[in-house]
C-alpha positions in Angstrom: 0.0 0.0 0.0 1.1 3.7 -0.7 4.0 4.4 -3.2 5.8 2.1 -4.8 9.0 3.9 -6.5 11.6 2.0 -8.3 14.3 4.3 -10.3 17.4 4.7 -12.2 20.2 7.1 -12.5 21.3 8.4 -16.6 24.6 9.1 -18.4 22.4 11.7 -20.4 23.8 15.1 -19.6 20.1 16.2 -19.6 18.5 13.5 -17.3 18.8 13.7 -13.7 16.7 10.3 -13.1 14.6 8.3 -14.8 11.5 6.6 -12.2 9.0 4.5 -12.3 5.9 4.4 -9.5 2.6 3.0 -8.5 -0.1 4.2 -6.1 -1.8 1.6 -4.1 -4.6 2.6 -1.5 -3.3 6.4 -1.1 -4.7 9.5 -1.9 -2.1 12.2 -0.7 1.5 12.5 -0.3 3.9 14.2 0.7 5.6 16.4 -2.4 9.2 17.0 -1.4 11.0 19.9 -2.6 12.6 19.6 -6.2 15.4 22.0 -7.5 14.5 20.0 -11.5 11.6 19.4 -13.4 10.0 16.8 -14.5 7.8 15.1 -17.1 5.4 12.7 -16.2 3.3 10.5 -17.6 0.1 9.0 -15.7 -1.9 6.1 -16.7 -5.2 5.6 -14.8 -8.4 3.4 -15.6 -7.1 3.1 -18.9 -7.0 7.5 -19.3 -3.4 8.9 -20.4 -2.1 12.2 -19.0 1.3 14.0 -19.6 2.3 16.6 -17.7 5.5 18.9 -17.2 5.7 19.1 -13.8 8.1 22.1 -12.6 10.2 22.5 -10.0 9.1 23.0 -5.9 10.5 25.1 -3.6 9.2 23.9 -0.7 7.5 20.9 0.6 3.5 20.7 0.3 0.7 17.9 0.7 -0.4 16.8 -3.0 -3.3 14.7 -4.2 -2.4 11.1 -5.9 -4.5 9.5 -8.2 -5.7 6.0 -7.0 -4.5 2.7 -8.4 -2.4 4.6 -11.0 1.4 4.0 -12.9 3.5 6.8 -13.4 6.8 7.2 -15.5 8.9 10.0 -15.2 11.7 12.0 -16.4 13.6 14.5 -13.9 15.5 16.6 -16.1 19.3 17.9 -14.7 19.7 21.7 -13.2 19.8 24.1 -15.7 18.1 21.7 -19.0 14.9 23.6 -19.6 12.5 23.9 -22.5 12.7 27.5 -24.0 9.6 27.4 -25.3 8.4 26.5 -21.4 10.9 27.5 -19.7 11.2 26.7 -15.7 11.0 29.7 -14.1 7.3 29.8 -15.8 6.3 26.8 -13.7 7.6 27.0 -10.7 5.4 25.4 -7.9 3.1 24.9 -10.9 2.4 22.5 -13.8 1.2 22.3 -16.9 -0.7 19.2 -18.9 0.1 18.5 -22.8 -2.4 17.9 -24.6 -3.9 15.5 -26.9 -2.6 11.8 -24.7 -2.8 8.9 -25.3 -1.2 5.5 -25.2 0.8 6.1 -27.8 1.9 9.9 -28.2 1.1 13.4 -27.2 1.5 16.5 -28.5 4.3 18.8 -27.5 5.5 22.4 -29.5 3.2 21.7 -32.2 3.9 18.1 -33.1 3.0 14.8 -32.1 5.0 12.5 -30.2 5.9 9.2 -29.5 5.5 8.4 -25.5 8.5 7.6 -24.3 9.1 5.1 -21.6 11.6 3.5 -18.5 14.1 1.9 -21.3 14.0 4.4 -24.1 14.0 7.3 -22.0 17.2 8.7 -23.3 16.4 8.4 -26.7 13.6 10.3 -26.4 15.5 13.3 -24.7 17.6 12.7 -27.4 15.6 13.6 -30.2 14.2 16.6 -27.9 17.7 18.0 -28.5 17.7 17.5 -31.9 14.9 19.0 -32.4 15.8 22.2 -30.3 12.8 21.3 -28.0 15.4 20.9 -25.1 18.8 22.9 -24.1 21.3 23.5 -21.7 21.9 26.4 -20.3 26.2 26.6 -19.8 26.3 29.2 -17.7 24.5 27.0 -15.5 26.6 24.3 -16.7 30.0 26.6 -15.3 28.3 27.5 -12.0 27.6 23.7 -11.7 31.0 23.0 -12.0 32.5 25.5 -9.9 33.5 27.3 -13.1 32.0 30.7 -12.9 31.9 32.1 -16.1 33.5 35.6 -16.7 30.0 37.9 -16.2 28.6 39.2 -13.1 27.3 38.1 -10.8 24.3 39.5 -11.5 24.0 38.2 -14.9 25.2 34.7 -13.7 22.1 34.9 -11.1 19.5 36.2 -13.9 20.9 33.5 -16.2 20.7 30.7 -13.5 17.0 32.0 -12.2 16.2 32.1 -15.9 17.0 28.7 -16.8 16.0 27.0 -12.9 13.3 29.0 -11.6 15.5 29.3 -8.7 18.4 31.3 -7.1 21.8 29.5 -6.7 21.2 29.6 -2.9 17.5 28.0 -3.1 18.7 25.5 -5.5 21.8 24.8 -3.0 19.4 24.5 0.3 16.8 22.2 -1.7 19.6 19.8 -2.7 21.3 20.0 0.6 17.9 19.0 2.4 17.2 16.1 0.2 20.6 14.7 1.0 20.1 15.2 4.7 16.3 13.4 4.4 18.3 10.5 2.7 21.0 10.1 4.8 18.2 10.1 7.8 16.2 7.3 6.5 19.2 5.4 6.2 19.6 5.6 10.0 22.7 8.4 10.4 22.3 10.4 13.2 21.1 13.8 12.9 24.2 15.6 14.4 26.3 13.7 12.1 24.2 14.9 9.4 24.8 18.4 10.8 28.5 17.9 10.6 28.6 16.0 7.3 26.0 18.6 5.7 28.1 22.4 7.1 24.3 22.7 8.9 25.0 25.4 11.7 23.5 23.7 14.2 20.7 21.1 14.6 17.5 23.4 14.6 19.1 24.7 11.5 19.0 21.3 9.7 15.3 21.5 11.6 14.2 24.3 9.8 15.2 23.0 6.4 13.6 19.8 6.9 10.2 21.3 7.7 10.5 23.8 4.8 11.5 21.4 1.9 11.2 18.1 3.6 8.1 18.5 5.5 9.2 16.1 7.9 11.2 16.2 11.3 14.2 14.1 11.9 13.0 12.2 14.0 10.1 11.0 11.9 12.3 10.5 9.2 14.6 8.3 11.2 11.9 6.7 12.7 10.8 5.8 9.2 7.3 7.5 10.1 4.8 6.2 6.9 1.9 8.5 8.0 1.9 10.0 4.4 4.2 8.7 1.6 6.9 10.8 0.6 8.1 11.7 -3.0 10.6 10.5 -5.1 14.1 10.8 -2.9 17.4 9.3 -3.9 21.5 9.7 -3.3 22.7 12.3 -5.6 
């Protein structure tokens, strides 16, 4: 009963993960915070539904669709579609239109729906067909290569092409970490240590704002609501 997730990391520059889920006797969970988007696509009582799914900055109870499969994409920090571009749906989503079980339209043309094993070659023809960039100043910041602009332009570029300042993207990815290494059993004030968290109500406060959860639930392996997708980065 709840969520069932099962998922896979890519060697795509453009994929983060690649998941696969089923809901079971649930009707809400707990939507962690996200710094990358995702694609989804939802198959219920025989009804297909595809929707771009953008980026959360903080953690928020969401329905679930009953005795439903899902199949997503997350797409890495700073891939984005121009045409529907991040910062548009941040906290927010949008459905394509015209599902079904075999395509759906996307930027004015039909496409084939992609699935858990051909993931990547889907993303790949997104990029041939200009559907799907990369942004490389975010790619620089990434890799602790500042490019040579300022830092204001690097901030508009990276809000731009995230939805998200450096620092919110930083304190999103740094909470997710600290939820996973908690489930696994580590203590919370080695998590503190291991994490450069001040102190342990510091690491509190980011749990309940992105998380949603305390440490001690999360430790405790607490299943009051499910919790989204979380993984080791």
């Amino acid at each position: 009963m709840g969520l069932d997730f099962e998922s896979r990391a890519s060697d795509s520059p453009f994929v983060e993960r690649v998941w696969l889920s089923r809901s079971s006797e649930v009707d809400t969970m707990m939507s962690v915070a996200a710094s990358c988007w995702d694609l989804v696509v939802c198959e219920r009582r025989g009804q297909v539904s595809v929707v771009v799914h953008g980026p959360e900055s903080r953690a928020r109870m969401a329905p679930v669709p009953e005795e439903a499969t899902f199949f997503g994409i997350t797409f890495s920090l700073g891939t984005t579609m121009p045409h529907l571009p991040a910062g548009r749906l941040l906290d927010d989503e949008v459905e394509l239109p015209n599902a079904t079980r075999r395509s759906f339209w996307l930027k004015g043309s039909a496409w084939h729906l992609p699935g858990y094993d051909n993931a990547e070659e889907f993303v790949r023809r997104l990029v041939r067909e200009d559907v799907l960039v990369r942004d490389p100043v975010v790619d620089a910041v990434l890799r602790g290569e500042p490019p040579k602009l300022s830092a204001r332009t690097v901030q508009r570029r990276f809000l731009a092409a995230t939805g998200l300042t450096q620092g919110t993207a930083r304190q999103i990815d740094r909470a997710r970490q600290a939820a996973v290494l908690l489930r696994e059993g580590t203590p919370s004030l080695e998590v503190v240590h291991r994490l450069g968290y001040f102190d342990q109500p510091h690491l509190a406060r980011s749990l309940a704002r992105f998380v949603g959860r305390t440490a001690t639930r999360l430790g405790a392996g607490d299943t009051a609501e499910p919790l989204s997708l979380l993984y080791e980065t």
